[in-house]
LUMDOFI-890821 format. One line per field, with one value per residue: residue number from 1; x, y, z of N, C-alpha, C in turn. Coordinates in Angstrom, 2 decimals. Each point is the difference from the previous one (the first is absolute). Layout:
k: c(NUM, ...)
n.X: c(X, ...)
n.Y: c(Y, ...)
n.Z: c(Z, ...)
ca.X: c(X, ...)
ca.Y: c(Y, ...)
ca.Z: c(Z, ...)
c.X: c(X, ...)
c.Y: c(Y, ...)
c.Z: c(Z, ...)
END
This chain:
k: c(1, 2, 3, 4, 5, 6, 7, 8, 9, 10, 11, 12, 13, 14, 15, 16, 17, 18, 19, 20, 21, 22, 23, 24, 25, 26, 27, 28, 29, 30, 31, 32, 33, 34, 35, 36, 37, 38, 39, 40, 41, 42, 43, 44, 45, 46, 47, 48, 49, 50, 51, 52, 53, 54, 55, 56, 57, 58, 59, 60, 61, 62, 63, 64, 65, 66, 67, 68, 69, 70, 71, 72, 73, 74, 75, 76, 77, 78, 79, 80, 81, 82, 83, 84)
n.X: c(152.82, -0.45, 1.82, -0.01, 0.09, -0.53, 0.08, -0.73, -0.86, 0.05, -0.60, -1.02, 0.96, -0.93, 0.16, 1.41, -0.52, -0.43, -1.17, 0.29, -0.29, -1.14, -0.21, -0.83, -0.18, -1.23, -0.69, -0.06, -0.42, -0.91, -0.21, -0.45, 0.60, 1.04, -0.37, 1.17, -0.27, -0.84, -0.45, 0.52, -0.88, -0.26, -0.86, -0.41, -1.22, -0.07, -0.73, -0.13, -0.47, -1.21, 0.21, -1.08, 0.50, 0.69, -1.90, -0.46, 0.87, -0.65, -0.97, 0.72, 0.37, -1.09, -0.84, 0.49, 0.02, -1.25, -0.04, 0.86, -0.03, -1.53, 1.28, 0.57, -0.19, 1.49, -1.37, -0.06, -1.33, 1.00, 0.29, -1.01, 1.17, -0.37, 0.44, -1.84)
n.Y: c(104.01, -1.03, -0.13, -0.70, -1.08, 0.08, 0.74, -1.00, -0.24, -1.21, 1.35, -0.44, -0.56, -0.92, 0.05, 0.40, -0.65, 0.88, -1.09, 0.83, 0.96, 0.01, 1.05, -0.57, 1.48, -0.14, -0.27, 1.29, 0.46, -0.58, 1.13, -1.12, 0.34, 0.25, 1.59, 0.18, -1.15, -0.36, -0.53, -0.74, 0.52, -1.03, -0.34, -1.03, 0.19, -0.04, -0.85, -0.65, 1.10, -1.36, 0.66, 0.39, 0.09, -0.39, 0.09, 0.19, -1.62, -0.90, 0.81, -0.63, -1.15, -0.12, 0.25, -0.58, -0.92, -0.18, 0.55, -1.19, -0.57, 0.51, -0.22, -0.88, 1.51, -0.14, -0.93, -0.58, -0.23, -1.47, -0.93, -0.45, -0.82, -0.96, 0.19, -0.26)
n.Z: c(136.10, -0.05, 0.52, -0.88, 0.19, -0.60, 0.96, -0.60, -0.11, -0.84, -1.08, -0.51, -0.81, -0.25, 1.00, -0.10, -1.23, -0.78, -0.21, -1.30, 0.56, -0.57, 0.28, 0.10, -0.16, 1.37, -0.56, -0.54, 0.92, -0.47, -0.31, 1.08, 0.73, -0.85, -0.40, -0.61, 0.21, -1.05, 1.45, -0.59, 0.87, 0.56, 0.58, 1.20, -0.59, 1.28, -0.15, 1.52, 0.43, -0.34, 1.46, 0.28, 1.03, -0.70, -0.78, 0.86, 0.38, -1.08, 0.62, 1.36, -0.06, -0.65, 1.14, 1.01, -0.97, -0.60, 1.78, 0.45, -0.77, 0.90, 0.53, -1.39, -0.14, -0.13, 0.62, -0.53, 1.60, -0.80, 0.76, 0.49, 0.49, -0.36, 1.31, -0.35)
ca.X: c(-0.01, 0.59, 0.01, -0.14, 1.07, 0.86, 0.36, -1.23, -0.86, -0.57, -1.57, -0.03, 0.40, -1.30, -0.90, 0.74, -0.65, -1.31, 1.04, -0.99, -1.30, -1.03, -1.08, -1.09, -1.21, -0.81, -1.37, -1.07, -1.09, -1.20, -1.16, -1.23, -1.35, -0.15, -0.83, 0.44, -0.20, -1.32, -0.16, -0.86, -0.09, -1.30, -0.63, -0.17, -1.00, -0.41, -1.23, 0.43, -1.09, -1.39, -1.67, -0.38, 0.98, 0.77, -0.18, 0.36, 1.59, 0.46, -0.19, 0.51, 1.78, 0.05, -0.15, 1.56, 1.23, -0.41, -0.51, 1.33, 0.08, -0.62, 0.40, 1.74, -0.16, 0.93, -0.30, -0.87, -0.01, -1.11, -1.33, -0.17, -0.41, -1.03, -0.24, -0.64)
ca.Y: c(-1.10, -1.51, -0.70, -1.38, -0.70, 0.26, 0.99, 1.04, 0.88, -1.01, -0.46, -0.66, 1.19, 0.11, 0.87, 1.16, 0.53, -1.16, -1.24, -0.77, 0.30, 0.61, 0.68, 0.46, 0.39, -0.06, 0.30, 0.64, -0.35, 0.79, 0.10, -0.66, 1.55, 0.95, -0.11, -0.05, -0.95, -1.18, -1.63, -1.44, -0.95, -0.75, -1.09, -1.23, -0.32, -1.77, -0.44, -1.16, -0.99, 1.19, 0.38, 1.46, 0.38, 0.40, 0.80, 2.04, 0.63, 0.64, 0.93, 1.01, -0.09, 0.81, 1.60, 0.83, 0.09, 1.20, 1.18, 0.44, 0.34, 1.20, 0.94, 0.17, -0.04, -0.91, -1.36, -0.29, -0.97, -0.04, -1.40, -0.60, -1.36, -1.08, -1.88, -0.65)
ca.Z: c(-0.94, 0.80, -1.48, -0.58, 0.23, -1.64, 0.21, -0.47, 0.65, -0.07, -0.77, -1.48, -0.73, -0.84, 0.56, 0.37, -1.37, -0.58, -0.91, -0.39, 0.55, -0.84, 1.02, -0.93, 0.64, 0.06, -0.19, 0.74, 0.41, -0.79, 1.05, -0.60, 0.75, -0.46, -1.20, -1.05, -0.86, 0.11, -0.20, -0.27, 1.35, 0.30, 1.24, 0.10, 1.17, 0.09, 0.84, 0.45, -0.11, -0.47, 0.95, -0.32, 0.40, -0.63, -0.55, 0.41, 0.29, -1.10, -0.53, 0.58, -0.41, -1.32, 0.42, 0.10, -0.95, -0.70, 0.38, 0.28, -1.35, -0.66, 1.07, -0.47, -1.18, -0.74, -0.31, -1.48, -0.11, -1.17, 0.60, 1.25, -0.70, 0.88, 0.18, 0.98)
c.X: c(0.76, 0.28, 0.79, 1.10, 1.27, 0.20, -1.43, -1.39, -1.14, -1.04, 0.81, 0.09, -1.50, -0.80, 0.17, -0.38, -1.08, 0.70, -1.38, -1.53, -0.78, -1.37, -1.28, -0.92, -1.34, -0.85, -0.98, -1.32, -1.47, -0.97, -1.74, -1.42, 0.34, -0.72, 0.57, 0.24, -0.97, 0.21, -1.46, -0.65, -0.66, 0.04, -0.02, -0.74, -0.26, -0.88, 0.54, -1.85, -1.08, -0.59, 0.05, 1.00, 1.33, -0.03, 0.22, 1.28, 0.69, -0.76, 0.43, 1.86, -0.46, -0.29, 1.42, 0.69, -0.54, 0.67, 1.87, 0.14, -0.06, 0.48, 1.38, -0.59, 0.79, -0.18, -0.72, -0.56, -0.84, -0.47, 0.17, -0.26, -0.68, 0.12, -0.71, -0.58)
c.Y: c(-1.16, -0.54, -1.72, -0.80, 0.64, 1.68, 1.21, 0.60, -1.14, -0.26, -0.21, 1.95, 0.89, 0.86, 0.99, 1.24, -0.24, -0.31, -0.35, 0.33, 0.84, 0.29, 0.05, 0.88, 0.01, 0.32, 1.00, -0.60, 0.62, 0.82, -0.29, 1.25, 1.01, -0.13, -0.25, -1.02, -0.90, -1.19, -0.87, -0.99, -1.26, -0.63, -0.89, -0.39, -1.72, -0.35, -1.67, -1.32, 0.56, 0.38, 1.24, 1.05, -0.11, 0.30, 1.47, 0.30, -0.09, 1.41, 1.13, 0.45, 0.55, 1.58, 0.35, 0.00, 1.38, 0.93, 0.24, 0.67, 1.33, 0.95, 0.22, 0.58, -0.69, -0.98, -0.57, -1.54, -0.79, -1.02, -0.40, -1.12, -0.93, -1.69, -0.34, -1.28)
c.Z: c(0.63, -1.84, 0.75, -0.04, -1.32, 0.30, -1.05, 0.34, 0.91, -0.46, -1.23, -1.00, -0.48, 1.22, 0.15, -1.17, -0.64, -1.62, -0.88, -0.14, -0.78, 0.76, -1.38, 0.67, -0.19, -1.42, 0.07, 0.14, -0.74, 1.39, -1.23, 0.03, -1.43, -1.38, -0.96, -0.62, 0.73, 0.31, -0.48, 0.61, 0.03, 1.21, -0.07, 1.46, 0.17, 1.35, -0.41, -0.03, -0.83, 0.88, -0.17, 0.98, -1.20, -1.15, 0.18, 0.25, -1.49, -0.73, 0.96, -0.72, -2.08, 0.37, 0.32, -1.00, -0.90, 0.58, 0.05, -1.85, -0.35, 1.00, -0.34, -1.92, -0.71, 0.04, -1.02, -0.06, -0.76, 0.55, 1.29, -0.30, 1.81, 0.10, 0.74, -0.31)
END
């Protein structure tokens, strides 16, 4: 220990302890994968232009959302919503 002109340690009394201090703990965490409780889901498909090319990419991005859906029984998806 290197002490201090004042013959003390030379930190501030406050570090030497804790002062004050309220630890809030974490949060558990939900696991989203499990069955036991139902989610509420929905989408949001979008197509930038009208050409027929992003017609099929909005019926490609509504096929995945269905299919991710129909692969989490605990999902309950109620819309696929659309901006074209």
């Amino acid at each position: 220990m290197v002490l201090g002109p004042e013959g003390g340690s030379g930190m501030n009394e406050n570090t030497d302890r804790e002062v004050g201090r309220i630890l809030i703990p974490a949060a558990v965490q939900e696991d989203f994968h499990a069955e036991n409780r139902v989610y509420r889901t929905c989408a949001y498909c979008r197509v930038s232009t009208d050409s027929e090319e992003q017609m099929s990419s909005f019926e490609l991005q509504n096929e995945h959302y269905r299919n991710l859906a129909g692969k989490h029984p605990n999902w309950d998806l109620r819309h696929i919503y659309a901006e074209m």
